[in-house]
N, C-alpha and C positions, 0 to 999 in steps of 0.2 A: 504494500500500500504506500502509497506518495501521496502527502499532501504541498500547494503550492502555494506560498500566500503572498497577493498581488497586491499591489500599494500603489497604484499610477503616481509619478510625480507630481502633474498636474490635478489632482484629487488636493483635500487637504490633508496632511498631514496627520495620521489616523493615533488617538492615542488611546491603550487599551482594547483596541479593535483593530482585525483587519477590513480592507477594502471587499475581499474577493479571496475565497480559498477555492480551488480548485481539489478535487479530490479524486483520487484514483483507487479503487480499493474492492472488494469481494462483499463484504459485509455492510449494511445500513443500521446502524441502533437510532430509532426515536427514542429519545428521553423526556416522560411526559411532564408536567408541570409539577415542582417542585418548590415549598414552602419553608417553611420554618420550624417545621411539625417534629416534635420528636419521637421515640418509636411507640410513648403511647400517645400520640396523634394528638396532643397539645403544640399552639402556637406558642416557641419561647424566642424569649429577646424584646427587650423593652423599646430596643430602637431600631431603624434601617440600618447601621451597618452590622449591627449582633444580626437582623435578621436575615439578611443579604449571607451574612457568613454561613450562619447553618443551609439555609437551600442550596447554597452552592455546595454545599459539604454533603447534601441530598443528591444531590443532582450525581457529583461525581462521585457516589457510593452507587447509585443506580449502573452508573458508567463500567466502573470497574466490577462490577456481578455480571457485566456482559461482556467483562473480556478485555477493556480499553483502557484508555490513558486518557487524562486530559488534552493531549498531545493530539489525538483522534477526533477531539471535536472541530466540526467546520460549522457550525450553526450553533447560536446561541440569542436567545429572545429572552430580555429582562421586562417585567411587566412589572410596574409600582403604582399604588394609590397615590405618592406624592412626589412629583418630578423634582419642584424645589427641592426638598429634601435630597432625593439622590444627587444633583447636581453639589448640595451644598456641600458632602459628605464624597465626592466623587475620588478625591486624593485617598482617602480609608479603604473605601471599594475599592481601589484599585491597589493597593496594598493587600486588600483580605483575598482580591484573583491571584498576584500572582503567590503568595503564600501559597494557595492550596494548587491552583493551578497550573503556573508558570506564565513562561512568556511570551507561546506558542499562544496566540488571539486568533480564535476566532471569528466567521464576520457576524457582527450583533447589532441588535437591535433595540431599543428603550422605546417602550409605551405605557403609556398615562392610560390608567384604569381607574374607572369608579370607585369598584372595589372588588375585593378576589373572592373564591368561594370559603373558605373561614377571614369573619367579620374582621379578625384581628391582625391579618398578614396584611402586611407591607410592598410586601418583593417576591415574586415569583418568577423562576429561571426553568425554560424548557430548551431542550438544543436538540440536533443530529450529529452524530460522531456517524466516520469510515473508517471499520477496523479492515487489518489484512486476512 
């Protein structure tokens, strides 16, 4: 499996995100939306970046039971109740990805949600990795 990750010069200068990954690979893992939730399905964490941490830490437990790396994701879509917030705290998050993640960015996406299906999550991360 090869992954490619494309950054056009003329694009802007991408931080914590790629542009474009190209993927080449035998296997597709959907990893479906993942919260905060710990494993008796309570939302914890008082704030976006405690909550941000464990879904991502969701997220890439789901990943690695299927075989992968964080290295293997090429999609990643962050869904939050509150944009301000994530923009404010965007330096943290991007500390608490590459912590668990690394450096290997995926191409991602941030949308502004009402609200998620438990009242009290914040941040929800779904992606696609290409394993070999």
């Amino acid at each position: 499996m090869t992954l490619r990750r494309t950054n056009p010069a003329h694009l802007a200068p991408p931080t914590g995100f790629s542009h474009a990954v190209t993927a080449t690979g035998s296997r597709l893992v959907f990893l479906a939306g993942q919260t905060a939730l710990d494993p008796a399905g309570r939302i914890t964490g008082a704030d976006l970046p405690a909550q941000f941490a464990r879904a991502l830490s969701n997220l890439l437990a789901a990943l690695h039971a299927s075989g992968g790396t964080p290295a293997d994701l090429t999609r990643v879509t962050v869904y939050t109740t509150d944009v301000a917030a994530y923009r404010e705290h965007a330096r943290e998050l991007g500390r608490v990805w590459r912590d668990q993640a690394g450096r290997d960015y995926p191409a991602m996406a941030l949308v502004g949600v009402v609200r998620l299906w438990d009242e009290e999550a914040l941040v929800e991360l779904d992606g696609i990795a290409v394993l070999p």
